[in-house]
Backbone bond lengths (Angstrom), bond angles and torsions (degrees), N, CA, C in turn:
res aa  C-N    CA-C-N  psi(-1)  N-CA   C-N-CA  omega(-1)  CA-C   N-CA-C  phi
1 X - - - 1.435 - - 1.526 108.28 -
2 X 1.290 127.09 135.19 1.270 111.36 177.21 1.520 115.29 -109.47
3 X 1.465 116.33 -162.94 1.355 99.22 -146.65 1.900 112.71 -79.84
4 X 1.268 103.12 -30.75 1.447 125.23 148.07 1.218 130.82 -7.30
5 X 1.249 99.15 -65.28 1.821 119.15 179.85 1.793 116.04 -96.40
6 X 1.657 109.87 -0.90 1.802 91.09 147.16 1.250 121.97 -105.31
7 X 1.292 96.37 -179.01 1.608 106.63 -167.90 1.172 85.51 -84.55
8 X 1.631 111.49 146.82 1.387 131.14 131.92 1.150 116.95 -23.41
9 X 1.931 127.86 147.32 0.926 120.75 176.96 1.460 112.17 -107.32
10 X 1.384 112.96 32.84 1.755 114.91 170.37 1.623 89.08 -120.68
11 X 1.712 135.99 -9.75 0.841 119.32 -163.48 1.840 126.29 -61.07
12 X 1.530 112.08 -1.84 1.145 124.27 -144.17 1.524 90.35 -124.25
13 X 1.287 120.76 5.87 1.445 125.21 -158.98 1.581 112.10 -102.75
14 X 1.354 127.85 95.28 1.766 117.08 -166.05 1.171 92.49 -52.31
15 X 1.916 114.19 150.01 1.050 149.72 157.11 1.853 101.26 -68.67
16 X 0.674 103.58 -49.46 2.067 107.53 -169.42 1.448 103.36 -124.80
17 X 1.006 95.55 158.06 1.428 91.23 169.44 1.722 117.22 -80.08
18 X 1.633 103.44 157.65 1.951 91.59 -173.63 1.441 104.61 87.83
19 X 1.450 117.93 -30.70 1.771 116.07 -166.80 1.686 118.15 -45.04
20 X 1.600 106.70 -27.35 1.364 103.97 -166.73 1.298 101.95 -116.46
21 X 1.607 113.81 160.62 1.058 114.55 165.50 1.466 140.06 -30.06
22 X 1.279 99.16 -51.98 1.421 118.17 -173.42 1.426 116.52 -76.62
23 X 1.603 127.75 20.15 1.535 114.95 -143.94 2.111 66.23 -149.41
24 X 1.263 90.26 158.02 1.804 103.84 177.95 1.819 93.23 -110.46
25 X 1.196 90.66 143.73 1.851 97.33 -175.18 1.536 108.86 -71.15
26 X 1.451 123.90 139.35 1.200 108.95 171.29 1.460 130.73 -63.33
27 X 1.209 123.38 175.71 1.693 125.10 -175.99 1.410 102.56 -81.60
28 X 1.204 137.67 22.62 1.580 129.56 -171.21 1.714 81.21 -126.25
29 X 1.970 126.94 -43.75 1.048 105.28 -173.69 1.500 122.04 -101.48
30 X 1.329 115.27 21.06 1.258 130.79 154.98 1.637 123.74 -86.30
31 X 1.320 110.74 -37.35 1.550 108.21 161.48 1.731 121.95 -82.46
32 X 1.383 114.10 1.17 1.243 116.98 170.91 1.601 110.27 -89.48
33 X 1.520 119.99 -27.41 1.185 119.68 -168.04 1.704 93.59 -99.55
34 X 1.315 127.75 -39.14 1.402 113.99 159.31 1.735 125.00 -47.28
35 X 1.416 111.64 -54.57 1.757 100.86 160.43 1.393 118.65 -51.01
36 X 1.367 111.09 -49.25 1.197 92.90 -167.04 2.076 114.77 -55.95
37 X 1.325 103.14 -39.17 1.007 118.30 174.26 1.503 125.49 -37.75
38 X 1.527 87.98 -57.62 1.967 92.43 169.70 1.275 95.31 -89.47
39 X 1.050 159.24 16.61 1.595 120.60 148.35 1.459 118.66 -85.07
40 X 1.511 112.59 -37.09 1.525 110.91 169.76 2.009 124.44 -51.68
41 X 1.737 87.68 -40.28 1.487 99.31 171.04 1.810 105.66 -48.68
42 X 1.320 107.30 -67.66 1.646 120.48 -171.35 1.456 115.40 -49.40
43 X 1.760 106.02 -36.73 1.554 108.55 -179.90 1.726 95.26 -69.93
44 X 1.549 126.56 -66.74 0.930 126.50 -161.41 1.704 120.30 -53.28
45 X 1.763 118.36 -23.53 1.447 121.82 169.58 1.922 105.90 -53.47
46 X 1.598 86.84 -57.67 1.832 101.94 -175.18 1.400 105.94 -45.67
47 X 1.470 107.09 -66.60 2.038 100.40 -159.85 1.818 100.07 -68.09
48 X 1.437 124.45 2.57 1.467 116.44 150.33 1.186 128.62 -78.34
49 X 1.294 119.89 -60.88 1.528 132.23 162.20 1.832 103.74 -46.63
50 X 0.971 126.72 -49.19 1.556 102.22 -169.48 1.866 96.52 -85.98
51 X 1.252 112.27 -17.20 1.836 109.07 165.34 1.716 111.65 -59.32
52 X 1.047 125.66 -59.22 1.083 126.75 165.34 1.793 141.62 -39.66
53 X 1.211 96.27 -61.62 1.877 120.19 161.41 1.685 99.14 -56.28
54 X 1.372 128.34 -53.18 0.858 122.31 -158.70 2.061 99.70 -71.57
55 X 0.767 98.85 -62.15 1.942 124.91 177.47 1.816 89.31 -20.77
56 X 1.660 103.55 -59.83 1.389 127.15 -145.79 2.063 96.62 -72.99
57 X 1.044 101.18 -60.93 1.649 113.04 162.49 1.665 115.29 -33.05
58 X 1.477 92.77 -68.89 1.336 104.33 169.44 1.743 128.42 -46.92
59 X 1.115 104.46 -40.25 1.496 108.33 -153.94 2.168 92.48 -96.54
60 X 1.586 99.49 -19.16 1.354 93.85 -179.73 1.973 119.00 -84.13
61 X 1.610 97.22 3.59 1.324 105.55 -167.91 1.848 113.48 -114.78
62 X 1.005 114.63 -17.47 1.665 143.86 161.84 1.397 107.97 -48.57
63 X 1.538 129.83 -68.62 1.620 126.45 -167.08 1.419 115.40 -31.62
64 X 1.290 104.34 -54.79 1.875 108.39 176.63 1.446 112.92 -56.31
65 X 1.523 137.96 5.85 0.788 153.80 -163.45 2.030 104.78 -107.83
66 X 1.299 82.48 -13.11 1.747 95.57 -158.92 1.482 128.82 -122.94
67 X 1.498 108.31 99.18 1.795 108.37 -160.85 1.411 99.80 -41.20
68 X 1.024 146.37 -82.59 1.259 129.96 -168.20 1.759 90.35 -125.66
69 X 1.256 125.15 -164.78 1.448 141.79 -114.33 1.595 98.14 -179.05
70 X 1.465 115.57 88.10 1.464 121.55 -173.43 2.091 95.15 -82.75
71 X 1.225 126.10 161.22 1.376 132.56 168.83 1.618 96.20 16.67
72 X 1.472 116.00 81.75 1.289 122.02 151.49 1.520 129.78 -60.96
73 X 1.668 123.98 -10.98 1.486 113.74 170.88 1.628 100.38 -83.36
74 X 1.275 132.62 -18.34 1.385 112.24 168.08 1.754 125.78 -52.21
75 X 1.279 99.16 -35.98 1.217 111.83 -176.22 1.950 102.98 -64.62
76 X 1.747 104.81 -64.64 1.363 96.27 159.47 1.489 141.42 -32.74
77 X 1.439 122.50 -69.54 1.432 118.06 154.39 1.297 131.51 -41.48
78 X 1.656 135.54 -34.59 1.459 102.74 143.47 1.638 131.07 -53.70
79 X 1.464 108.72 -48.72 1.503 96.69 167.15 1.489 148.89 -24.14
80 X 1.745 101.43 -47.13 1.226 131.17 147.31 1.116 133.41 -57.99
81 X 1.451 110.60 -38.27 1.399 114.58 152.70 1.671 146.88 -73.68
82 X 1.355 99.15 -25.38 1.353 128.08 137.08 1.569 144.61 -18.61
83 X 1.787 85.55 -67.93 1.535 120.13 -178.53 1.334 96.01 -61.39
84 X 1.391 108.09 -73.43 1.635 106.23 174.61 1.244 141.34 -23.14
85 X 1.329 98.29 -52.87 1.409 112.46 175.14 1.574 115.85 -62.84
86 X 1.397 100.27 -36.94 1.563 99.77 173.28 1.371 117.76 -92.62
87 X 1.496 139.37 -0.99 1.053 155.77 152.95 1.972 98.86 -60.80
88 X 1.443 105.56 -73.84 1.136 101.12 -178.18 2.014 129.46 -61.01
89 X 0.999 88.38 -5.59 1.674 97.99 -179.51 1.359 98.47 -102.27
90 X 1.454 146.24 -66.90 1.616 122.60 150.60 1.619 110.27 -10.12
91 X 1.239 108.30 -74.05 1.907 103.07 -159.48 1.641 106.52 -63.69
92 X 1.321 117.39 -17.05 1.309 122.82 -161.98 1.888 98.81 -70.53
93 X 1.757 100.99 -37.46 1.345 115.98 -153.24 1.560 101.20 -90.28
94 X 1.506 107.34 -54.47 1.763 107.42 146.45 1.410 126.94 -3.48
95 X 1.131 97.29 -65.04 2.058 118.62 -166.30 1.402 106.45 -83.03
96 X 1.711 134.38 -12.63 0.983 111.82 -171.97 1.699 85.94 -118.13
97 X 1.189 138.51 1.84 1.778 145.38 140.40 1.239 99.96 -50.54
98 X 1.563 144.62 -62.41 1.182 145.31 -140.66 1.734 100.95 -94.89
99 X 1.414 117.46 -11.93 1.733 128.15 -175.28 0.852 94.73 -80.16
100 X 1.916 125.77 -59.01 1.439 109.94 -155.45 1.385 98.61 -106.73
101 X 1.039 134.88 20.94 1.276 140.20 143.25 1.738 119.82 -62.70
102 X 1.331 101.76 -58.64 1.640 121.30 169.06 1.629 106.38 -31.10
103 X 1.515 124.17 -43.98 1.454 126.97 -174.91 1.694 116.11 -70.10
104 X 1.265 102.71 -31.67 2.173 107.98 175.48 1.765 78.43 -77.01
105 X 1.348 123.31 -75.70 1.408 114.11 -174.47 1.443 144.77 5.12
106 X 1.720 99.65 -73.19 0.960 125.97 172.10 1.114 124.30 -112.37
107 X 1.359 138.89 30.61 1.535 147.17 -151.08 1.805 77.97 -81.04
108 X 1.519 121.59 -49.44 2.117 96.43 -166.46 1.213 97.62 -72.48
109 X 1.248 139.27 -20.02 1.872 125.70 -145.09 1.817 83.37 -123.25
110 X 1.190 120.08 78.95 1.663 123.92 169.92 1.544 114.76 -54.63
111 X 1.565 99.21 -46.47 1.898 99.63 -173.83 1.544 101.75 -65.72
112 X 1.638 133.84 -44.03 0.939 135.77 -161.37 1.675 107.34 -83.01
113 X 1.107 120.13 -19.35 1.347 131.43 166.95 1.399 117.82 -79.29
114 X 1.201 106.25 -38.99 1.897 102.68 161.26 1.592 131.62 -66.88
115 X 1.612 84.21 -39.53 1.890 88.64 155.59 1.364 139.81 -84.06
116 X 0.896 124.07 -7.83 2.015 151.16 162.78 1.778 73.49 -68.45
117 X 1.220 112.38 -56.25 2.164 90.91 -146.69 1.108 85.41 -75.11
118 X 1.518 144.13 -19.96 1.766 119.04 -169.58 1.268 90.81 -87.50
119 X 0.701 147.01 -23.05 1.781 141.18 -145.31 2.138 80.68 -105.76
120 X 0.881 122.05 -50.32 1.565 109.38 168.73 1.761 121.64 -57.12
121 X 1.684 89.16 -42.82 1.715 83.84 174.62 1.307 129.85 -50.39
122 X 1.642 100.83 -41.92 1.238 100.78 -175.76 1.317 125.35 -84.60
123 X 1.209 128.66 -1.11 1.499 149.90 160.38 1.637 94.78 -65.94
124 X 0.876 101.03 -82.16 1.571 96.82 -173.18 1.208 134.56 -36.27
125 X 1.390 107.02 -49.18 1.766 123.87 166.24 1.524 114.86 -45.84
126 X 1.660 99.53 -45.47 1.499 96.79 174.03 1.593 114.09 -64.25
127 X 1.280 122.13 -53.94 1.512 127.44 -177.59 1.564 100.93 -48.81
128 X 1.443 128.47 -46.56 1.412 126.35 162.20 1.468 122.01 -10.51
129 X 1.951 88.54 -66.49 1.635 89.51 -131.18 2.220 73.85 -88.55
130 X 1.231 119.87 -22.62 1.184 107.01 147.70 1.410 139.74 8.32
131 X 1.932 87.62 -93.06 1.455 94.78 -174.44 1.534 106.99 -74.40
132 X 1.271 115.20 -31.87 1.595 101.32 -171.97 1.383 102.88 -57.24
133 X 1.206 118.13 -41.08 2.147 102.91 -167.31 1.323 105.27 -95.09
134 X 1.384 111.10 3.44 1.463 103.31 156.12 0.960 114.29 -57.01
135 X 1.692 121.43 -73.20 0.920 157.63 -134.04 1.962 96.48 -78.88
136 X 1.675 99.63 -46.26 1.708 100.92 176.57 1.741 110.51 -70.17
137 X 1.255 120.93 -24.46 0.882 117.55 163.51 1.251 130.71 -79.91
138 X 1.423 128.48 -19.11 1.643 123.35 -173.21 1.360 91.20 -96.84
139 X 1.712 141.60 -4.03 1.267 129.42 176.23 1.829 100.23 -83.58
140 X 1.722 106.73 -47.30 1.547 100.33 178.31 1.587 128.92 -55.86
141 X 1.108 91.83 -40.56 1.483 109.18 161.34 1.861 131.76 -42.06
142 X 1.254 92.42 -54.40 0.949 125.06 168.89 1.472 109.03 -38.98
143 X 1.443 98.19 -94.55 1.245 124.85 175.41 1.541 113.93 -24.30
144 X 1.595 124.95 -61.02 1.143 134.90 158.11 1.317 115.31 -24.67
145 X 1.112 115.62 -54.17 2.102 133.98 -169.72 1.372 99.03 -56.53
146 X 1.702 118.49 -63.96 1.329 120.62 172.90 1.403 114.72 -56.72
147 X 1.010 125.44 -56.68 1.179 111.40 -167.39 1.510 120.34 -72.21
148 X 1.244 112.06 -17.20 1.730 118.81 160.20 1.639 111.05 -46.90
149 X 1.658 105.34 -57.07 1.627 114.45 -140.94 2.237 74.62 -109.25
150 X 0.940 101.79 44.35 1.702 79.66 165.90 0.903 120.61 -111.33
151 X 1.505 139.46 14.75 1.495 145.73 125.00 1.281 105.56 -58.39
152 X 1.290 158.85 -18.59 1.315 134.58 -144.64 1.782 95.18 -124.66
153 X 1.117 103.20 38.74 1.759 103.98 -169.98 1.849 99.72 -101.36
154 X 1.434 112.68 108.65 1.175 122.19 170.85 1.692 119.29 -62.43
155 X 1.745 92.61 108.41 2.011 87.16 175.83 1.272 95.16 -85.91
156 X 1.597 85.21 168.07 1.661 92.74 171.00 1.415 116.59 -95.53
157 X 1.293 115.43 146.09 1.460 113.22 -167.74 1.842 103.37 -82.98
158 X 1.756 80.59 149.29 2.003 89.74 -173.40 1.643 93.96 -100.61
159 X 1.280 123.98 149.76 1.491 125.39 164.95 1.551 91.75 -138.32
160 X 1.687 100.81 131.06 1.735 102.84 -171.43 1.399 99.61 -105.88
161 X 1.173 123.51 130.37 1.931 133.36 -174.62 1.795 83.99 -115.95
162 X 1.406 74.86 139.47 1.881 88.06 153.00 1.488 122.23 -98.21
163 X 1.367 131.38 164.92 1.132 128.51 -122.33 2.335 84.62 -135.54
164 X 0.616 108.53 118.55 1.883 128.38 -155.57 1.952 78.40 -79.01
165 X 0.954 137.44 -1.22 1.877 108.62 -161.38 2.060 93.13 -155.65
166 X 1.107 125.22 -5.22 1.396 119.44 141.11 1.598 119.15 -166.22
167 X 1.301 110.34 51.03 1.500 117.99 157.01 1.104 92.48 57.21
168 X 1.425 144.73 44.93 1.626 130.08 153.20 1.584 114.91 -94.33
169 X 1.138 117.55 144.64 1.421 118.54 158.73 1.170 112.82 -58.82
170 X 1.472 124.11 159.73 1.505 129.62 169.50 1.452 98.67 -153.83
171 X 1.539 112.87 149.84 1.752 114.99 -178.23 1.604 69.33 -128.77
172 X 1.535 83.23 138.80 1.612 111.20 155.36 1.468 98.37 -134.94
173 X 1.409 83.43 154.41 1.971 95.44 -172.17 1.910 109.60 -110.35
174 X 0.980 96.40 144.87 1.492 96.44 -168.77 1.887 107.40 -108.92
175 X 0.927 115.48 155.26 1.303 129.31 163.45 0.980 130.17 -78.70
């Protein structure tokens, strides 16, 4: 064998503690990878729920924007689809308040506190998977709506006046 092809003799040596298989992670890097865990979860509920509300706001303020309005229930069914999503991202956020709440709750009654949290999990999971296909659906949807009615987008008309005190053009737009 030459010298190339053995291992190093620090190669076998954890860097951190927990690093290797064989070693159980410490309690400092198990609650770091659990935060980290719920905060990405918590960011990722939010930038859905405010994707949605926002979409839904948006998309209800546009029509006046629009000589006429080709297959208007598309536009509805994202709405609906929408709603959901923001229905389900509220309940999603609800259920995981009411989990770690469940632990001051039930800290004497453990068996009955483990079953309150499944009976929440699974509420929640549903409101989850909810908002996400809400949410994938009121964007496809969506998308469809525009791209139906994207000829029918009212500009605003320019009328150019000249200007009485230094010969500039000016466009003002009319209604």
């Amino acid at each position: 064998m030459q010298s190339g092809d053995q291992p190093r003799q620090d190669a076998h040596k954890p860097k951190v503690e927990g690093d290797t298989p064989s070693q159980l992670p410490s309690t400092e890097i198990v609650h770091t990878n659990i935060t980290l865990a719920n905060n990405y979860r918590l960011e990722l509920s939010k930038t859905m729920l405010a994707l949605s509300a926002a979409l839904f706001a948006f998309t209800t303020s546009f029509p006046p924007a629009l000589m006429r309005i080709d297959y208007p229930m598309i536009l509805a069914c994202s709405w609906v689809a929408l709603a959901i999503s923001t229905i389900g991202g509220l309940l999603n956020l609800y259920g995981w308040e009411k989990f770690y709440i469940s632990y001051r709750d039930y800290h004497r009654d453990y068996g009955c506190g483990k079953a309150y949290r499944k009976w929440i999990t699974r509420g929640r999971r549903v409101a989850h998977f909810a908002q996400m296909l809400g949410l994938i659906v009121g964007i496809s949807v969506l998308a469809a709506f525009v791209f139906v009615n994207r000829t029918n987008v009212k500009l605003a008309e320019a009328k150019e006046t000249k200007s009485t005190t230094d010969n500039v053009s000016v466009v003002e737009v009319l209604k």
